[in-house]
N, C-alpha and C positions, 0 to 999 in steps of 0.2 A: 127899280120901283118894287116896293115889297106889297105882296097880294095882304088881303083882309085877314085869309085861312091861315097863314102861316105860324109855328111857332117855334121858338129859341130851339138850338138842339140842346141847351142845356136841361130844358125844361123836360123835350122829350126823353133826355135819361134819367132825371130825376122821377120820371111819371113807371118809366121801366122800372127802376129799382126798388121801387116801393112795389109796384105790383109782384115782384119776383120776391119780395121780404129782403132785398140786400142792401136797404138802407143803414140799418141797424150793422150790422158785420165790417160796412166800408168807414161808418161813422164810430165805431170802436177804433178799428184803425186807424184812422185819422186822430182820435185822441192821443194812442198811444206812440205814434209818431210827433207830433206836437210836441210830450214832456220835456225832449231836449230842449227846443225851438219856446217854449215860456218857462222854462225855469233856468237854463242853460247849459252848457258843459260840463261847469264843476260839478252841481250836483248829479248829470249823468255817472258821472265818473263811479259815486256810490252807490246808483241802484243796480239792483242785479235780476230782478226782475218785473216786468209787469204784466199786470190781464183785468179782464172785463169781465165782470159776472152779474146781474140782473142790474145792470144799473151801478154797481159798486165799482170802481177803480180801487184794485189792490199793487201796493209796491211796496218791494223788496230791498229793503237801506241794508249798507253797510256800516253805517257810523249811528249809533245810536241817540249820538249831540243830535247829527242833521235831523232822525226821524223825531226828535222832540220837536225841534224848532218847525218843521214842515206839518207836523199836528196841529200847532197851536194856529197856526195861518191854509190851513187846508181848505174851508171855505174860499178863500180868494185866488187859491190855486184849480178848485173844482170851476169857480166860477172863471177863468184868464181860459181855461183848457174849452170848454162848453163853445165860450166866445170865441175861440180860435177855429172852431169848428163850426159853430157857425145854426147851432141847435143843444139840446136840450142831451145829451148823451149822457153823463155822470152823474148823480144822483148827491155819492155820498164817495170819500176816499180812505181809506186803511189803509195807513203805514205798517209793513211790519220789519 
């Protein structure tokens, strides 16, 4: 039998990490773990690096074709990524 008072412990860590400001640092993270997991392997394969700066998702290609082709369609990769996550993290993305 579950009391009135009670609540989720997901909720109480989600209520922790906001208050501590580390929603934001774990929700970066979690973007950037996701890249492989909605874009895939092959194109892991090319990038060489990524990071999180106000909002901004910067990565790092090695194939110049891929960074065109991942430009032109980068809206629906900020948006698959955000989704995977499950809030609002990515703003805008830069290929370089």
């Amino acid at each position: 039998m579950r009391k009135k008072n009670t609540e989720l412990l997901s909720d109480v860590i989600n209520q922790v990490l906001k208050q501590q400001h580390l929603d934001r640092p774990l929700n970066e993270k979690r973007i950037i773990d996701a890249w492989p997991l909605v874009l895939g392997a092959n194109i892991m394969k090319y990038t060489t690096e990524l990071s999180i700066r106000n909002k901004v998702l910067f990565v790092s290609l090695s194939s110049s074709v891929l960074r065109h082709d991942l430009f032109i369609s980068r809206e629906e990769i900020r948006k698959s990524l955000n989704k995977h996550v499950g809030c609002e993290v990515i703003a805008d993305i830069i290929f370089r």
